[in-house]
C-alpha positions in Angstrom: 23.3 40.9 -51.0 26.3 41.4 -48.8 27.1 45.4 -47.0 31.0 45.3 -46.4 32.6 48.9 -44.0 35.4 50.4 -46.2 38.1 52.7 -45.1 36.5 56.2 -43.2 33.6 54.1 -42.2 31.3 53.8 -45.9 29.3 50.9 -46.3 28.7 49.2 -49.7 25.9 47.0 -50.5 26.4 44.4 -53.2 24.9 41.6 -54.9 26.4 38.1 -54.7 25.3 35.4 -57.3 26.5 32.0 -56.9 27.3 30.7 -60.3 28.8 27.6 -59.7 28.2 24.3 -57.6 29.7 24.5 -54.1 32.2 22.3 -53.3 31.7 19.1 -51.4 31.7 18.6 -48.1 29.8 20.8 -45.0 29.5 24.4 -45.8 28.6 26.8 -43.7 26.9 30.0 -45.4 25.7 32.3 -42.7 22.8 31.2 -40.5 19.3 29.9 -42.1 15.8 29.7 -41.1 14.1 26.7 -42.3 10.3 28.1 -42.7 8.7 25.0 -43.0 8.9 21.1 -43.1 7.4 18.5 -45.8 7.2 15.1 -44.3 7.1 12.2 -46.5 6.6 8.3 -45.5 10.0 6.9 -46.6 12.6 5.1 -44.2 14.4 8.2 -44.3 11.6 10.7 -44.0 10.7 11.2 -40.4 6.8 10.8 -40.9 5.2 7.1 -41.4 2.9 6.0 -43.1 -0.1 4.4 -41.1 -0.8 1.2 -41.1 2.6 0.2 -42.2 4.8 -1.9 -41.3 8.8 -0.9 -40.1 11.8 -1.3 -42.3 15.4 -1.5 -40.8 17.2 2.0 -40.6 14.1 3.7 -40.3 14.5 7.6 -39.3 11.6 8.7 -36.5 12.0 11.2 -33.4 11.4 8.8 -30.2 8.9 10.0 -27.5 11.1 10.9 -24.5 9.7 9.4 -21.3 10.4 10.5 -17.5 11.1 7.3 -14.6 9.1 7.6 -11.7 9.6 4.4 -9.4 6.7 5.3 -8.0 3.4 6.1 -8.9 2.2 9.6 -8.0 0.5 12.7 -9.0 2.6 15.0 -11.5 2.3 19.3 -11.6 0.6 19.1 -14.9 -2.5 21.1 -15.1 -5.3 19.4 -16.4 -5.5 19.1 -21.0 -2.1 20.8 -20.6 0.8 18.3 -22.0 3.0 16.4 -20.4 5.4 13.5 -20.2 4.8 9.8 -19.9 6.1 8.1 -16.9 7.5 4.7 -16.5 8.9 3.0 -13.6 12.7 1.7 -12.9 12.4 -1.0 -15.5 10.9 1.2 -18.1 6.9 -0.3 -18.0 4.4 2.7 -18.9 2.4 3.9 -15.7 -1.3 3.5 -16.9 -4.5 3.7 -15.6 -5.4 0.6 -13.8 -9.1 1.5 -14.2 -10.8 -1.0 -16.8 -14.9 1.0 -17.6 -17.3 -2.3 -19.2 -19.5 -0.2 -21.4 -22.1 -3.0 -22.0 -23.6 -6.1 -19.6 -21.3 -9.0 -19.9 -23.2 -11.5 -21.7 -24.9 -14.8 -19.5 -22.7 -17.4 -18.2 -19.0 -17.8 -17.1 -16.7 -14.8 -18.4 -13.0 -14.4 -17.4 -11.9 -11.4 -17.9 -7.8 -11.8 -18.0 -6.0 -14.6 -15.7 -4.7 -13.8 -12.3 -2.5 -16.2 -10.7 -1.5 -16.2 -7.0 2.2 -16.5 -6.4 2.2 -16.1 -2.9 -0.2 -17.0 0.2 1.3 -15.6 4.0 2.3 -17.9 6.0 -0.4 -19.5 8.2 0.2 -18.5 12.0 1.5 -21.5 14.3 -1.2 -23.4 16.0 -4.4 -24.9 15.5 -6.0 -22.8 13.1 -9.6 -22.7 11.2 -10.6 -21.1 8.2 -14.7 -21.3 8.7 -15.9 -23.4 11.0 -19.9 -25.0 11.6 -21.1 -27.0 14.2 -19.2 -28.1 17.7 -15.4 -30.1 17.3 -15.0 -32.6 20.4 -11.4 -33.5 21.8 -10.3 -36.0 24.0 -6.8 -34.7 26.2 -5.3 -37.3 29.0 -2.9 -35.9 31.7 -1.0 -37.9 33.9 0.4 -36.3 36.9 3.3 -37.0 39.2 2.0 -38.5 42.9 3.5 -40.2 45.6 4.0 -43.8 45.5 3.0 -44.1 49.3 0.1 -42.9 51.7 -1.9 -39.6 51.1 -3.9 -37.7 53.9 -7.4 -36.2 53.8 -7.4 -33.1 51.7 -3.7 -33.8 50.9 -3.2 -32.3 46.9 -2.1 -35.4 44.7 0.0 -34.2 42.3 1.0 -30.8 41.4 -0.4 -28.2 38.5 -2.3 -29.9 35.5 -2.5 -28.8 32.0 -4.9 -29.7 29.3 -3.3 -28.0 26.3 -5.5 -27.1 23.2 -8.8 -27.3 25.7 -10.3 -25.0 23.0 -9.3 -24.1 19.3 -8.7 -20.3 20.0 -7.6 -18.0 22.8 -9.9 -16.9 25.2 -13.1 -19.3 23.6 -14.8 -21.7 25.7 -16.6 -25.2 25.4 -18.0 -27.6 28.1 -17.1 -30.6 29.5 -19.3 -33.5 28.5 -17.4 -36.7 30.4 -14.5 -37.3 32.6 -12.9 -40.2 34.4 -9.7 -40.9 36.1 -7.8 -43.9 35.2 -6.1 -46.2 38.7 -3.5 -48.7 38.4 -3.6 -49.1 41.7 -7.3 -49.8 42.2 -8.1 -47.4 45.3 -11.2 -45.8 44.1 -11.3 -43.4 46.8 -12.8 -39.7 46.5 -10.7 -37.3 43.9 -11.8 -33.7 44.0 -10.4 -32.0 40.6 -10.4 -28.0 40.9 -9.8 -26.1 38.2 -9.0 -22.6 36.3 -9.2 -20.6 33.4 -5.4 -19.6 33.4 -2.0 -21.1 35.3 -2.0 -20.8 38.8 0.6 -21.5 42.0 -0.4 -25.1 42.6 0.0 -26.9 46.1 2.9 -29.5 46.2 1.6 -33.1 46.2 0.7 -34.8 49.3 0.9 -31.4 51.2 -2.6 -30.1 52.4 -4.5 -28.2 49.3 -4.1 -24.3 49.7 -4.9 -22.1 46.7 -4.5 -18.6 47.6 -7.3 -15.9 47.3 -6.0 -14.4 43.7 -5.6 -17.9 42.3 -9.0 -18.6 43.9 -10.7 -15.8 41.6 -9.7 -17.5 38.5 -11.3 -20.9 39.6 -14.2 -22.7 37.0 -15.2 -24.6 40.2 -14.7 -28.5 40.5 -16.3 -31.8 40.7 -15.1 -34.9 42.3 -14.9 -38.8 41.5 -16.7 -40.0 44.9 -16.2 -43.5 46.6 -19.7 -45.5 46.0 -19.7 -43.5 42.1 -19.3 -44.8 39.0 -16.3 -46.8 38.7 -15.5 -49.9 36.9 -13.0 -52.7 38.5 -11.3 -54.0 35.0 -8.9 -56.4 36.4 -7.6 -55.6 39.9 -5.2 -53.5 40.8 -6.7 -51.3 37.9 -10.1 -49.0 38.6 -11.6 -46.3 36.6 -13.6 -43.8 37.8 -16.2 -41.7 35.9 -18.1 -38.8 36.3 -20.6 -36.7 34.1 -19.8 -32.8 34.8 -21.3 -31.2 31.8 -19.4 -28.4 33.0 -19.4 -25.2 31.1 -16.3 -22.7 30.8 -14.4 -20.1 29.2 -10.6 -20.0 29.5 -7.6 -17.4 29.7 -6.1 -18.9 26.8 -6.2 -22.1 25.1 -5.2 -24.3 28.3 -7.7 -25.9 30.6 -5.3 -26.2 34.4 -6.8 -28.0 37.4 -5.5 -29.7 40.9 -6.5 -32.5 42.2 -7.0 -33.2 46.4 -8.3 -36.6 47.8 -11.0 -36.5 50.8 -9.7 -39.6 52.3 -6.5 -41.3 52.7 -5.4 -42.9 49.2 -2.3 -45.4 49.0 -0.8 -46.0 45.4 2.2 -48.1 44.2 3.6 -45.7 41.4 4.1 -42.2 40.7 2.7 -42.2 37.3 -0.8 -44.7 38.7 -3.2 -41.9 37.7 -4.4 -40.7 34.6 -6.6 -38.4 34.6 -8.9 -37.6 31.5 -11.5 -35.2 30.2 -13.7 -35.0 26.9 -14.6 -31.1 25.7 -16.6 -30.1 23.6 -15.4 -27.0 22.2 -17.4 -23.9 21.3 
C-alpha cells in the first residue's frame, strides 16, 4: 500500500499488487529490512560445513585482524571481545605460555627444536669458560742494557713487562721459579723489584730511584746473588736461578719489575740478559 498527497493537501491510500515479473537488472523498490538469515554449507553460502574441505570460489566473511609490531597490553576489558593482533608481517600474537597437564613420561623428551643462530662475540683476550685446578705459564723478557761497565746499585735496563702474568684482571698467582739467562757469563748479584701495575722506571746504568708513589705499588723483590745457584753451560754463557715462591696479586693482567746490580757487572751486548719467570696462576 502506497499514500500519495493530491491537490489541497488529501492523502490517498492505495493498494499496489505486483502482477507481473520485474524486469531484469537491479531494482531498487524502497528500502527493506532483511529479518533474518538462513545459512547453508554451499560454496556460495557463507556458512561451512565442518570438517570439510575448501572448494575454489568459496564465499566466507574473513576475520579482520589489527597489526601491532609490538607486543603489548590492549584496552579490552576482560571476556569482553576484541581483535586479534598480528605483527608487521602478519604472524598471530599468541600466548607463549605452553601448561604440561600430565608428568612427561621417563627418559629423554624433546619438546620442539631450538636452534641457536647466533653466539656474541667472545671478548678479546685470554678468556675461560670454567676453569678447575692451577694453569702454569712460562713468560721470558729481555731487556735493553748497556754493552759496557755498570756501577753498584746502577738499574740495568729500564721498565719490564710480563704480559698475561695472570688469566684475568686484577687475579693473582705465585711465582714458583726464576732465573736469568747471561751471554756474557758475569754471574754477579741481580736484584729484580717488582709491581702490581706500570711504574716510572730508572734509566739503565743510572743509580736505582723509584719514587715514594711507585714505591706503594711494589710486590717486593728477590735477587740472583754471586755464590747462588748458577750453572756455567759453556763460557761466556751463565744462568742464574733462584726459587722465590713468591705470592702476588696484580693491577691488571701484567707482572712489571726493575732490575739493579749490587756490584759492578760488564757485558758485551745489549740484548746479553734474559730474564725469565715461571707463574702459577690462581
Amino acid at each position: 500500500m502506497g499514500t500519495a498527497t493530491v491537490g489541497g493537501g488529501t492523502d490517498i491510500s492505495k493498494d499496489v499488487a505486483i502482477t507481473s515479473a520485474l524486469p531484469a537488472g537491479t531494482n531498487n523498490i524502497g528500502d527493506m529490512d532483511v529479518l533474518s538469515v538462513i545459512p547453508g554449507t554451499g560454496v556460495t553460502n557463507l556458512g561451512k560445513a565442518g570438517n570439510s574441505l575448501p572448494n575454489a570460489g568459496d564465499t566466507a566473511i574473513p576475520a579482520l585482524a589489527v597489526r601491532k609490531d609490538t607486543a603489548a597490553p590492549t584496552a579490552l576489558v576482560n571476556q569482553l571481545y576484541g581483535p586479534l593482533t598480528t605483527d608487521a608481517v602478519g604472524r598471530l600474537w599468541i600466548h607463549p605460555n605452553v601448561d604440561i597437564a600430565s608428568a612427561l613420561p621417563a627418559g629423554t623428551n624433546n619438546i620442539g627444536d631450538v636452534d641457536v643462530a647466533t653466539l656474541p662475540a667472545t671478548p678479546a683476550g685470554t678468556n675461560y669458560i670454567g676453569r678447575t685446578g692451577k694453569r702454569r705459564v712460562r713468560i721470558a723478557v729481555k731487556p735493553t742494557i748497556t754493552a759496557g761497565a755498570y756501577g753498584a746499585n746502577d738499574a740495568v735496563g729500564g721498565l719490564l713487562e710480563f704480559a698475561n702474568a695472570v688469566a684475568e684482571s686484577g687475579k693473582g698467582g705465585t711465582i714458583t721459579n726464576a732465573y736469568i739467562v747471561d751471554d756474557s757469563g758475569q754471574t754477579k748479584t741481580i736484584v729484580m723489584v717488582l709491581f702490581d701495575r706500570t711504574f716510572t722506571p730508572t734509566a739503565d746504568n743510572a743509580p736505582l730511584a723509584i719514587s715514594e708513589a711507585d714505591g706503594e705499588n711494589s710486590l717486593g723483590f728477590f735477587s740472583f746473588a754471586t755464590g747462588g745457584a748458577s750453572l756455567n753451560f759453556a763460557q761466556p754463557i751463565t744462568l742464574q736461578k733462584t726459587n722465590p715462591e713468591h705470592g702476588f696479586v696484580l693491577n691488571g693482567t701484567s707482572l712489571f719489575a726493575q732490575l739493579y746490580t749490587t756490584e759492578a757487572p760488564t757485558y758485551n751486548a745489549t740484548d746479553d740478559l734474559t730474564v725469565v719467570l715461571v707463574i702459577e696462576q690462581d
